[in-house]
PALO-262207 format. One record per residue (C-alpha): residue number from 1; residue in one letter; chain; x negated, y negated, z. Coordinates in steps of 0.05 Angstrom, whole numbers, plus 5000, padded with zeros to 4 digits. Layout:
PALO-262207
+-----+-----+-------+------+------+------+
|   n | res | chain |   px |   py |   pz |
+-----+-----+-------+------+------+------+
| NUM |   A |     A |    X |    Y |    Z |
...
+-----+-----+-------+------+------+------+
END
This chain:
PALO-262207
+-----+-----+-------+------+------+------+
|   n | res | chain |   px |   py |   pz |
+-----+-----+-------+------+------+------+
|   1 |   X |     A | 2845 | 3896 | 4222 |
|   2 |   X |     A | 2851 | 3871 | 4153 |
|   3 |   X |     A | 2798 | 3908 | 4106 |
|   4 |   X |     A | 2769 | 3861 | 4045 |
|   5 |   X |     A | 2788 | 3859 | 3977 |
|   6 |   X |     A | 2768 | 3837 | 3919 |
|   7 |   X |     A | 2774 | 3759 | 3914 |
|   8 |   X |     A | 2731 | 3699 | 3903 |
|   9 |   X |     A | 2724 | 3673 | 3961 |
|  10 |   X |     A | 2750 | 3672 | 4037 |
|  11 |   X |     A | 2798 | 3625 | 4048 |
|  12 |   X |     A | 2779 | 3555 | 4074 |
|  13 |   X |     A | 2846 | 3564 | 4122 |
|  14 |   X |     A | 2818 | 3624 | 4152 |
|  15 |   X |     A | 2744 | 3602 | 4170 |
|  16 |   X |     A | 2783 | 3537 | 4195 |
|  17 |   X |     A | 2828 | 3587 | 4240 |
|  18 |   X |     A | 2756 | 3625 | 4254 |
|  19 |   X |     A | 2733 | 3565 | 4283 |
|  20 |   X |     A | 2786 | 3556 | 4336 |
|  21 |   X |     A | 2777 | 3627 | 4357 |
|  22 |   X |     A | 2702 | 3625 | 4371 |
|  23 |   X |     A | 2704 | 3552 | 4398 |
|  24 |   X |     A | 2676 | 3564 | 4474 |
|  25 |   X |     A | 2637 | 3618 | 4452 |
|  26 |   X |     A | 2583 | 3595 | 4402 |
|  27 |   X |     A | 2542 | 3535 | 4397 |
|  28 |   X |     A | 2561 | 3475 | 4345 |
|  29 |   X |     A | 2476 | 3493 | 4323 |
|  30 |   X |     A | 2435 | 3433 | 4304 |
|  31 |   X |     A | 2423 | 3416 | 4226 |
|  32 |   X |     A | 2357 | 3373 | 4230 |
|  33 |   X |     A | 2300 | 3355 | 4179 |
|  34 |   X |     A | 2239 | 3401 | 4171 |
|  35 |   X |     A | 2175 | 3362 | 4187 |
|  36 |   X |     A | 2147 | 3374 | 4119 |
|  37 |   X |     A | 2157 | 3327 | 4061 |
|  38 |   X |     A | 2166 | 3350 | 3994 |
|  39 |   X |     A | 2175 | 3309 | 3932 |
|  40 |   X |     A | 2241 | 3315 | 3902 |
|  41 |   X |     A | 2274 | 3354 | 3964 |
|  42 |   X |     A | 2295 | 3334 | 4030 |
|  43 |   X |     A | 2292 | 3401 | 4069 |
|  44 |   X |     A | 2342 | 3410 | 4130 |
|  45 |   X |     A | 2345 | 3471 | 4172 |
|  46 |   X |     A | 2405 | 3499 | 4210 |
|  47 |   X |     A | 2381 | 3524 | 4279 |
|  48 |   X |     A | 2430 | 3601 | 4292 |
|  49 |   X |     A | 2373 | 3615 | 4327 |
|  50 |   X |     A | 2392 | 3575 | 4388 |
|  51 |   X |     A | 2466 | 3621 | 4393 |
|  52 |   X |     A | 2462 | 3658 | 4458 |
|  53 |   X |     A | 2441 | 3723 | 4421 |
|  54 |   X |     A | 2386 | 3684 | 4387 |
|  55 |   X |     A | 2432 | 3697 | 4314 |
|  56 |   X |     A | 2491 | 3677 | 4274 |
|  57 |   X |     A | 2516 | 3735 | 4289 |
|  58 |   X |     A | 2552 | 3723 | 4348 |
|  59 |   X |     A | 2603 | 3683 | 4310 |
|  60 |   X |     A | 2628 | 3740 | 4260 |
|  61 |   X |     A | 2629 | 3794 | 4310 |
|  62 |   X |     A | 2663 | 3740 | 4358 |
|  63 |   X |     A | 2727 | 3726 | 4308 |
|  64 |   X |     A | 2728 | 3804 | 4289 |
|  65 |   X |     A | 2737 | 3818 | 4359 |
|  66 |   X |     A | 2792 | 3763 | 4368 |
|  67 |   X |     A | 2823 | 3800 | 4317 |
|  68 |   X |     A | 2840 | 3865 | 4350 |
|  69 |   X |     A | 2893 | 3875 | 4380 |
|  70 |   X |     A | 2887 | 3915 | 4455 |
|  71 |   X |     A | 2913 | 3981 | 4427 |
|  72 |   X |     A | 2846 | 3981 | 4381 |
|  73 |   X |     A | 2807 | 3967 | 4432 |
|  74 |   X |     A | 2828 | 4011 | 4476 |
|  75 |   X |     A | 2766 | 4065 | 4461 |
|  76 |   X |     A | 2715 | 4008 | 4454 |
|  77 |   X |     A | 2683 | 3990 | 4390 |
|  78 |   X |     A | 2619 | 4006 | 4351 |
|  79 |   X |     A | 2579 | 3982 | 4295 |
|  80 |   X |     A | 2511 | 4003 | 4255 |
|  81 |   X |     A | 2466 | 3945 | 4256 |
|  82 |   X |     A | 2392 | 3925 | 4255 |
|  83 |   X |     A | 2400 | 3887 | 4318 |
|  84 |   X |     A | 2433 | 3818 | 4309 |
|  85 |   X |     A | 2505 | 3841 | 4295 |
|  86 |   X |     A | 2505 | 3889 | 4346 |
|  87 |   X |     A | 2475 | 3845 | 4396 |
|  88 |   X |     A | 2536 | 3790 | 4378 |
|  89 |   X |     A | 2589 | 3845 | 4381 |
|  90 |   X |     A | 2554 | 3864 | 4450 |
|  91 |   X |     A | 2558 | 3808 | 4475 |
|  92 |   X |     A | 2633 | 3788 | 4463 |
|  93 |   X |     A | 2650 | 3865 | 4481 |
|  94 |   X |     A | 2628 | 3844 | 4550 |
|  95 |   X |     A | 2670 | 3784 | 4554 |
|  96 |   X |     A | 2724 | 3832 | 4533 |
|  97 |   X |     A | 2710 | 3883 | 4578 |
|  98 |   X |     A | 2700 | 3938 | 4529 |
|  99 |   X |     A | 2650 | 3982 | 4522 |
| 100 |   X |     A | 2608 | 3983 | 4449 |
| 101 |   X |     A | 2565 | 4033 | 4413 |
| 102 |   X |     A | 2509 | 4009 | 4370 |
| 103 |   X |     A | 2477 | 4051 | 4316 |
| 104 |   X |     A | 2404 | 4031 | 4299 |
| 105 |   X |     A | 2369 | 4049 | 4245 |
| 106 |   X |     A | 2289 | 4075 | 4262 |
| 107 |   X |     A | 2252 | 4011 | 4250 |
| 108 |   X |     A | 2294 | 3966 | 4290 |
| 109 |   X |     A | 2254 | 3918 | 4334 |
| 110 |   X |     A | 2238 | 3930 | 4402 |
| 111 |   X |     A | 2260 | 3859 | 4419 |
| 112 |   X |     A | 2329 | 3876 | 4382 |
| 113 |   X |     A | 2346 | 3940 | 4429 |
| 114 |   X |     A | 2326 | 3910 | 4492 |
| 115 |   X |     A | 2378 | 3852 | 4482 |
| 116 |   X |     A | 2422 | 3900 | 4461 |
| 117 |   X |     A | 2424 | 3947 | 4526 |
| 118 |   X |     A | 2414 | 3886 | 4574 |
| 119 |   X |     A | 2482 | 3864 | 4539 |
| 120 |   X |     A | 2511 | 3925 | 4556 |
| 121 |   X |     A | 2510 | 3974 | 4482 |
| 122 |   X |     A | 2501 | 4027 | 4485 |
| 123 |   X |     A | 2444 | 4046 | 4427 |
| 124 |   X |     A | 2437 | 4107 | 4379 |
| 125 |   X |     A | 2377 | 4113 | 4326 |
| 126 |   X |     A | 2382 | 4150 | 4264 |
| 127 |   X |     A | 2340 | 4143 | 4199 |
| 128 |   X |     A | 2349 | 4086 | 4162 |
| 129 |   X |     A | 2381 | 4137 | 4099 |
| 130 |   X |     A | 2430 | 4153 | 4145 |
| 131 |   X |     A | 2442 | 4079 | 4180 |
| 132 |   X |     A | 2457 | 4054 | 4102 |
| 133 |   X |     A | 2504 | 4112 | 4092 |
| 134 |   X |     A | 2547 | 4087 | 4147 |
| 135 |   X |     A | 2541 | 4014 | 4124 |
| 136 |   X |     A | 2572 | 4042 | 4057 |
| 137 |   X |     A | 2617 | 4086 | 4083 |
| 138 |   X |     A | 2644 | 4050 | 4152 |
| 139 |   X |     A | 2650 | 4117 | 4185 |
| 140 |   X |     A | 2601 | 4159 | 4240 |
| 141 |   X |     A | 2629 | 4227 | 4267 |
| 142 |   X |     A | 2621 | 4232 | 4338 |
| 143 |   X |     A | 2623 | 4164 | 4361 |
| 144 |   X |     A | 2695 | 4136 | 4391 |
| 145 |   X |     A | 2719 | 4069 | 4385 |
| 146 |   X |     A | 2741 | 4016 | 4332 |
| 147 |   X |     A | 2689 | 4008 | 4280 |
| 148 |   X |     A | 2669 | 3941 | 4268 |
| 149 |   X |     A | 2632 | 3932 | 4203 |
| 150 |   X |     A | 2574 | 3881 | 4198 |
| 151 |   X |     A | 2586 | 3855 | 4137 |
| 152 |   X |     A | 2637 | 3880 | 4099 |
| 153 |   X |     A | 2700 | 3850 | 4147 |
| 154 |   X |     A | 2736 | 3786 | 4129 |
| 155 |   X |     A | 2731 | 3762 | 4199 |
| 156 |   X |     A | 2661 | 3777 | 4200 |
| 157 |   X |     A | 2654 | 3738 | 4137 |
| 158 |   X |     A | 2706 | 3685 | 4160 |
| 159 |   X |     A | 2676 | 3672 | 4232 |
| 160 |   X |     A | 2599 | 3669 | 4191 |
| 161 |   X |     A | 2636 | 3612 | 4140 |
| 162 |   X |     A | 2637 | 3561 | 4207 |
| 163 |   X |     A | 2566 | 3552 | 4194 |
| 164 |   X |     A | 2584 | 3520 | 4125 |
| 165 |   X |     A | 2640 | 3482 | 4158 |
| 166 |   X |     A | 2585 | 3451 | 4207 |
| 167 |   X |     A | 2534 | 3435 | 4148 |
| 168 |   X |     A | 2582 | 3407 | 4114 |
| 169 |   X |     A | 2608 | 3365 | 4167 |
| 170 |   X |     A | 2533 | 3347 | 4183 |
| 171 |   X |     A | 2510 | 3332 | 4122 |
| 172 |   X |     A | 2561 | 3317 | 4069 |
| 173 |   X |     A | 2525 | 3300 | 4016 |
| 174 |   X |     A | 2482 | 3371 | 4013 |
| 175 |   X |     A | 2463 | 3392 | 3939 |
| 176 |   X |     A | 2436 | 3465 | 3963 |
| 177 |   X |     A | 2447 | 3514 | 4014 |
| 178 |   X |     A | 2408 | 3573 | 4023 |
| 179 |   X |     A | 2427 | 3638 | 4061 |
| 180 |   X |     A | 2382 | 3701 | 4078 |
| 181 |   X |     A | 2418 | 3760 | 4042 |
| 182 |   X |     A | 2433 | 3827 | 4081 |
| 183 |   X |     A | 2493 | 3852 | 4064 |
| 184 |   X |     A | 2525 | 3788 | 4043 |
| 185 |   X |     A | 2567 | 3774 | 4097 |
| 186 |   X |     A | 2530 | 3711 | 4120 |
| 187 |   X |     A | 2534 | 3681 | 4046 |
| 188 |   X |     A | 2594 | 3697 | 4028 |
| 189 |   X |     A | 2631 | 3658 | 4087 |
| 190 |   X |     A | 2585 | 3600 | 4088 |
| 191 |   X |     A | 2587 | 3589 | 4018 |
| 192 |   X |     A | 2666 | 3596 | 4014 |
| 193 |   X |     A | 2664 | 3544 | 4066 |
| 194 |   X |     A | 2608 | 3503 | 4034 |
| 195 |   X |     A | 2639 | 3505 | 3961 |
| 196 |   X |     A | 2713 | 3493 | 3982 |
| 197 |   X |     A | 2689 | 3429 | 3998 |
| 198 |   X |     A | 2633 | 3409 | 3965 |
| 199 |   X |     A | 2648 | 3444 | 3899 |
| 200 |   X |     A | 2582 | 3426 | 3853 |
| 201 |   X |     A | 2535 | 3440 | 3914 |
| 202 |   X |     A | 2495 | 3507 | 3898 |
| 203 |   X |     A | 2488 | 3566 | 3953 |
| 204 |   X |     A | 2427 | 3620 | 3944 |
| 205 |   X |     A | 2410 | 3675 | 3971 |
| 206 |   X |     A | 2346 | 3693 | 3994 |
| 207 |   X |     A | 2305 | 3758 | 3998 |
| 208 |   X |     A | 2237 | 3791 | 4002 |
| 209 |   X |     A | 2208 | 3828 | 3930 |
| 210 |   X |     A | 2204 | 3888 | 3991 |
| 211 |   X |     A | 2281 | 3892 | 3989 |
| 212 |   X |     A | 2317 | 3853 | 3936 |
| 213 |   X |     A | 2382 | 3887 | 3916 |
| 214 |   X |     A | 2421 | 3820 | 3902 |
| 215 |   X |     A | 2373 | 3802 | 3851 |
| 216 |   X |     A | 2363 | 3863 | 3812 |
| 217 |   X |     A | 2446 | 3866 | 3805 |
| 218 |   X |     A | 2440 | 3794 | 3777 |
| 219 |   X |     A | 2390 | 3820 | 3736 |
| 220 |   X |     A | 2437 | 3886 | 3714 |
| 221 |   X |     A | 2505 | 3854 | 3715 |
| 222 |   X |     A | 2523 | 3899 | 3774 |
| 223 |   X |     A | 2518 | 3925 | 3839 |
| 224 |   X |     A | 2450 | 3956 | 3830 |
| 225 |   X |     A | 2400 | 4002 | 3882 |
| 226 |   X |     A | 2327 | 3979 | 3893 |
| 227 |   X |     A | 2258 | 4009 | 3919 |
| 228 |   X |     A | 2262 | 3987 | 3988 |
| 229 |   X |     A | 2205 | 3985 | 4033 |
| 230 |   X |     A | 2225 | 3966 | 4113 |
| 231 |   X |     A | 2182 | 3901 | 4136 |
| 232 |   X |     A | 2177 | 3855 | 4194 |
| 233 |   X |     A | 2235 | 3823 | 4154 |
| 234 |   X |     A | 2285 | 3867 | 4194 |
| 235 |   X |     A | 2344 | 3824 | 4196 |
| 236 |   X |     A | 2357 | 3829 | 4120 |
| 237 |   X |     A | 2344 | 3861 | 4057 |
| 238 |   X |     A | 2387 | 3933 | 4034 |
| 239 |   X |     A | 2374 | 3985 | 3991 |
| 240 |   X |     A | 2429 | 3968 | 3946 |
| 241 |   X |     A | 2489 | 3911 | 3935 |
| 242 |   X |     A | 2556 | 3938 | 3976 |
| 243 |   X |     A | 2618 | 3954 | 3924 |
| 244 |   X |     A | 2662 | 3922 | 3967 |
| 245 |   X |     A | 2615 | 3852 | 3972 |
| 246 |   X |     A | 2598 | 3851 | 3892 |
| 247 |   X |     A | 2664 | 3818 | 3870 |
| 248 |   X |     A | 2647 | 3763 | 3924 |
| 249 |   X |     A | 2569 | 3750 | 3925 |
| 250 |   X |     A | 2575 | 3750 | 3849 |
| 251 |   X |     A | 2628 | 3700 | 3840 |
| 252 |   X |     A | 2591 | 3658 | 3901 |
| 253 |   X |     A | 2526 | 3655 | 3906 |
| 254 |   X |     A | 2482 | 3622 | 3847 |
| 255 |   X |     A | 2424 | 3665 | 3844 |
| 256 |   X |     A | 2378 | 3699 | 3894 |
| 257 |   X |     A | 2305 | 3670 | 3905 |
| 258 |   X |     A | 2256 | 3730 | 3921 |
| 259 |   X |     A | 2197 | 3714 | 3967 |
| 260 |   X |     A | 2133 | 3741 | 3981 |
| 261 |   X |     A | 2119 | 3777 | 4059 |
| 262 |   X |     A | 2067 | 3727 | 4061 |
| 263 |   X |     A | 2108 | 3667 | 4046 |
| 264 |   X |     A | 2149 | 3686 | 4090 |
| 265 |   X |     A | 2097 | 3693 | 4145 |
| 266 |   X |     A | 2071 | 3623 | 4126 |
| 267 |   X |     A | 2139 | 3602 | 4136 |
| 268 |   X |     A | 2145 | 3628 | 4206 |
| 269 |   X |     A | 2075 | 3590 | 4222 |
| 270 |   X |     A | 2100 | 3515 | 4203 |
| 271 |   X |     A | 2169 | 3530 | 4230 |
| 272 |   X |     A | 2122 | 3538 | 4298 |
| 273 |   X |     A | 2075 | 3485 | 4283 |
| 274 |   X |     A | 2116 | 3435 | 4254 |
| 275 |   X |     A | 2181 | 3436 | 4289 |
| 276 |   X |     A | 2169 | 3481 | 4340 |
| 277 |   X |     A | 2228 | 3528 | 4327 |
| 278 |   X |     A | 2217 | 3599 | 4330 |
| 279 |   X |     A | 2255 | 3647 | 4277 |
| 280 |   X |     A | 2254 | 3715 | 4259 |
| 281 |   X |     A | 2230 | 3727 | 4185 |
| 282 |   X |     A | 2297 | 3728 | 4158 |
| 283 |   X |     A | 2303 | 3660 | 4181 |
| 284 |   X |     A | 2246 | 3638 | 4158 |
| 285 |   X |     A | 2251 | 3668 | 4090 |
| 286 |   X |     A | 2303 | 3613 | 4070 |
| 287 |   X |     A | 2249 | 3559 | 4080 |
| 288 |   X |     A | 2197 | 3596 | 4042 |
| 289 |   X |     A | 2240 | 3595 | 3990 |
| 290 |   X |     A | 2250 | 3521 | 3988 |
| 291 |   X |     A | 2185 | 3504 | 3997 |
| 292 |   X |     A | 2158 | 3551 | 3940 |
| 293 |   X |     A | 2130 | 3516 | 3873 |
| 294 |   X |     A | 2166 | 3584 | 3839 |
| 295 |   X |     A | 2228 | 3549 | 3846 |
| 296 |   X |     A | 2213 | 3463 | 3850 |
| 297 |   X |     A | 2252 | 3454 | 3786 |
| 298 |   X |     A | 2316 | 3491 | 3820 |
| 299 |   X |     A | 2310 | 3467 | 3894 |
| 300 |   X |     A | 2330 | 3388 | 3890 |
| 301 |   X |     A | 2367 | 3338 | 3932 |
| 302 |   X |     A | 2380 | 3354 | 4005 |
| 303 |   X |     A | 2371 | 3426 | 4016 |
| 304 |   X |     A | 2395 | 3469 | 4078 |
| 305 |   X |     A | 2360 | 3526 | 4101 |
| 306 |   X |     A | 2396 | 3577 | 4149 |
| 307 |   X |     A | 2353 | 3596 | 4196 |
| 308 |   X |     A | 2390 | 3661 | 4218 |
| 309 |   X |     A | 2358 | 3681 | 4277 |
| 310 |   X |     A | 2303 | 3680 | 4323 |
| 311 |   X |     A | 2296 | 3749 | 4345 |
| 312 |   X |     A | 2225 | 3769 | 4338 |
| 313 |   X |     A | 2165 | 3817 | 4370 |
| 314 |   X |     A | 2137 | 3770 | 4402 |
| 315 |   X |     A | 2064 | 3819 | 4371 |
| 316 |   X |     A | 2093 | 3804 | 4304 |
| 317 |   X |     A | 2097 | 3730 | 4318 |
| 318 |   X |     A | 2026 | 3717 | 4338 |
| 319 |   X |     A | 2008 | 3764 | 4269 |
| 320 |   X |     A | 2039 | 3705 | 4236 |
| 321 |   X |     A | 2009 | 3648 | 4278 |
| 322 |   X |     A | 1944 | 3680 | 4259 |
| 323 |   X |     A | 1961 | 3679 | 4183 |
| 324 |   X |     A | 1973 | 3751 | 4174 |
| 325 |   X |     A | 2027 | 3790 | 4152 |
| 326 |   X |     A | 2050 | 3819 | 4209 |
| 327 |   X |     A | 2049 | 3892 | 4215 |
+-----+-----+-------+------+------+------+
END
C-alpha cells in the first residue's frame, strides 16, 4: 500500500480513479438546502449519513481495501477507530471475505460497536491514551492482519475526496465547504477535490473547544497537542494534529471554526426539526458552525456542510431534542 508523504494535496486523478473503485458500493449522498434561512448564506448540507454504515467512512476504507492486493489480505486487516472507520472497513471486509479486527478506544458508543460486530469485526477496547498511540504510530502488537490506518492513508484520503467531487458536481458555484476534523483525513480529500476545481472556494474545518488540535497548530505554526476532554462528539476531535497530516491540512484547509457542545447540540435539534435528518454530533458540528454569529463575517455565499455521519445513542439524541447537552 502506498504510505503518504508530504505534498499539497491528493491528486484530482486519484480521487477520480477512487471513484470508479467504490462506484456500486456507496451512495452518490444528497446535497440539499437546510430549512433555515440566514442572511448572507445559503446553507446546504451533504447527507454521509444515509451510506450503508450511516458515515463517510465507508468510502475511504472501501478504496483502501481495493487497494490491496490478495497476498495482504491474506491475514485479514485491522484498524483503531472510534466506530465509523471501522464500521466502513467492516463492512467492505465482508464483501471481501476477510476477516477484520477493530480496536476501540473506551468511550466509543454503544451504537458504534454493535454495528461493528453485526458487520462481522471483531472489537478490542483499550484506553483512549493507548488508542491515540496507535493512531500515531500505525502499529498494535498482537493483533494479525494488514493495518489499515483511518486517516493517515492516501486511499483513505483519496476515496473521502469523492465527496468533494459530488459537491462540486452538485453545486458548482459553492464559495465554502466545511468538514468536521478528526484526523484530517475527511478534509484533506474533499478539499483536494473541492479546490482542484473550484480553486477560490474556501474549505474549514470544524471542531469542538473540548478537542481542538487543528486550531491550536494554526494558532502555533505547528502540529501542536491540546487538553482534550472525550464528549458525545465521538466521531472527531484528537489530542493532537498527526505529523504525517500537518504538511496537508496546513496547506488545505483555511482555518478551523471551534464550536461550543451546546451549539452543537442545538445543531443536532434543527437538523431533526427542520429537515428531519438525523446526525451524529460530528455531523452536526459543521452546521453549528455555519450558523454561528462568531463567524457571519467569514461564512458567505453558498455554504456546504458535511454532515459525516449519523451514528448516534439514540439516549444521547433525545438529550439533544430536549435541549441538553447530552451526557
Amino acid at each position: 500500500m502506498e504510505s503518504l508523504t508530504p505534498t499539497d494535496n491528493i491528486p484530482l486523478q486519484k480521487i477520480l480513479e477512487a471513484k470508479e473503485k467504490i462506484r456500486g458500493s456507496v451512495i452518490r449522498s444528497p446535497l440539499i438546502p437546510l430549512n433555515k434561512n440566514v442572511p448572507g448564506r445559503k446553507i446546504y448540507i451533504k447527507l454521509e449519513n444515509l451510506q450503508p454504515i450511516g458515515s463517510f467512512k465507508i468510502r475511504g476504507a472501501g478504496n483502501a481495501l481495493a487497494n490491496l492486493s490478495e497476498d495482504e489480505l491474506k491475514d485479514g486487516v485491522y484498524t483503531a477507530s472510534a466506530g465509523n472507520f471501522a464500521q466502513g472497513l467492516a463492512w467492505n471486509a465482508r464483501e471481501r471475505g476477510v476477516p477484520c479486527n477493530v480496536i476501540v478506544p473506551d468511550h466509543a458508543p454503544v451504537t458504534k460497536l454493535q454495528a461493528i460486530e453485526r458487520l462481522g469485526g471483531t472489537i478490542l477496547k483499550v484506553p483512549f491514551d493507548k488508542w491515540w498511540e496507535i493512531i500515531e504510530t500505525h502499529h498494535y502488537k498482537g493483533v494479525k492482519g494488514k493495518f489499515v490506518h483511518p486517516v493517515c492513508d492516501p486511499a483513505v484520503i483519496a476515496g473521502n475526496g469523492t465527496i468533494g467531487l459530488e459537491i462540486v458536481e452538485d453545486l458548482p458555484e459553492v464559495d465554502v465547504v466545511i468538514c468536521p476534523y478528526g484526523g484530517g483525513g475527511l478534509i484533506s480529500g474533499v478539499a483536494s477535490a473541492v479546490k482542484s476545481q473550484r480553486p477560490n472556494a474556501q474549505v474549514f474545518a470544524c471542531e469542538v473547544d473540548t478537542a481542538s488540535p487543528l486550531k491550536l497548530s494554526f494558532d502555533m505554526g505547528k502540529p501542536s497537542t491540546c487538553d482534550y476532554k472525550a464528549s458525545f462528539v465521538d466521531g472527531m476531535g484528537g489530542k493532537s494534529v498527526l505529523e504525517a497530516m500537518w504538511p496537508l491540512v496546513s496547506h488545505l484547509v483555511d482555518d478551523s471554526l471551534v464550536v461550543t457542545l451546546q451549539e452543537v447540540a442545538n445543531a443536532l435539534k434543527l437538523l431533526v426539526e427542520m429537515n428531519h435528518v438525523v446526525a451524529e454530533g460530528a455531523g452536526a458540528a459543521t452546521v453549528a458552525a455555519a450558523l454561528s454569529e462568531k463567524f457571519a463575517a467569514r461564512l458567505r455565499g453558498n455554504i456546504v456542510c458535511v454532515i459525516s455521519g449519523g451514528n448516534i445513542d439514540t439516549n444521547k439524541l433525545m438529550q439533544a431534542l430536549d435541549g441538553n447537552i447530552p451526557q
